[in-house]
N, C-alpha and C positions, 0 to 999 in steps of 0.2 A: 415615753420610750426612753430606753437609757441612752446616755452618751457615747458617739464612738469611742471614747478611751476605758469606759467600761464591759462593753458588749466582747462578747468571746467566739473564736471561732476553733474547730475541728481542723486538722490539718492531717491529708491523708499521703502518706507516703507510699510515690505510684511507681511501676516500672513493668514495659510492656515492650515485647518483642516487636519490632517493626516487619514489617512487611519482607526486609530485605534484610532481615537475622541480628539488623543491630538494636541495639536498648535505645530506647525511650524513660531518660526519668522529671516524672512531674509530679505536682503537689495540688488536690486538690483543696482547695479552699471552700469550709461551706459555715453557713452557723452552726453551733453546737445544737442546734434547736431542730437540726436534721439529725434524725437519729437512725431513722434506716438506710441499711446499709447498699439495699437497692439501690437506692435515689443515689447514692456518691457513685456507685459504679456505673448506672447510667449518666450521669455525668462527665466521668470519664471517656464512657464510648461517645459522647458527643459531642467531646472534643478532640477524639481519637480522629471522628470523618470531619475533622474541619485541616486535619494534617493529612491528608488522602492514607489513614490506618483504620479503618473502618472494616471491622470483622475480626479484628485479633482481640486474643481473651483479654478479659478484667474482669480478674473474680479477686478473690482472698488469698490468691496468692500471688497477684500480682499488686494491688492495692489493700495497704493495713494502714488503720490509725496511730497518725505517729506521737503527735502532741495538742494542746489546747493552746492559744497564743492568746492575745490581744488584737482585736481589730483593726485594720489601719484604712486610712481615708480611699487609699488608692485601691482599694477592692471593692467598694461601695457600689460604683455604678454594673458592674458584672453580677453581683453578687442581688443586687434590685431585677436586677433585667433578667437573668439565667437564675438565677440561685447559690451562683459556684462561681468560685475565682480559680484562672490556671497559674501557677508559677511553672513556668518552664528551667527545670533546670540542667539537662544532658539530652542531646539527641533529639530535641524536640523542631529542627529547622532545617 
């Protein structure tokens, strides 16, 4: 297996109308070795109902692939256990 400092992930740049009209933007985090684009957007809705936003779209226009990064330590255990790491970055609390 390669080393986390080798290993690469996907990084999907998300933004989703909240329930009550404001934005939500978050970063889905997955391996590059996820390549359909299903699987990221289900991802996103299930993490969308762990913020009571469960039902509002995520399709391709609200989730696009932004960049490839490098792995980092602190998404491992998410990313073992779901598949998917969230960075929360607007509106998400």
């Amino acid at each position: 297996m390669e080393n986390a400092t080798t290993r690469k992930v996907n990084v999907w740049d998300t933004y989703v109308t909240k329930k009550d009209g404001a934005i939500m933007h978050f970063d889905i985090v997955a391996p590059v070795e996820t390549t359909n684009t299903a699987t990221i957007y289900d991802y996103g809705r299930s993490y969308l109902e762990t913020k009571n936003q469960g039902g509002q779209p995520l399709t391709s226009k609200q989730c696009r692939l932004c960049h490839v990064e490098n792995f980092r330590a602190e998404w491992q255990a998410d990313i073992e256990e779901k598949g998917y790491f969230i960075i929360e970055m607007e509106g998400c609390r």
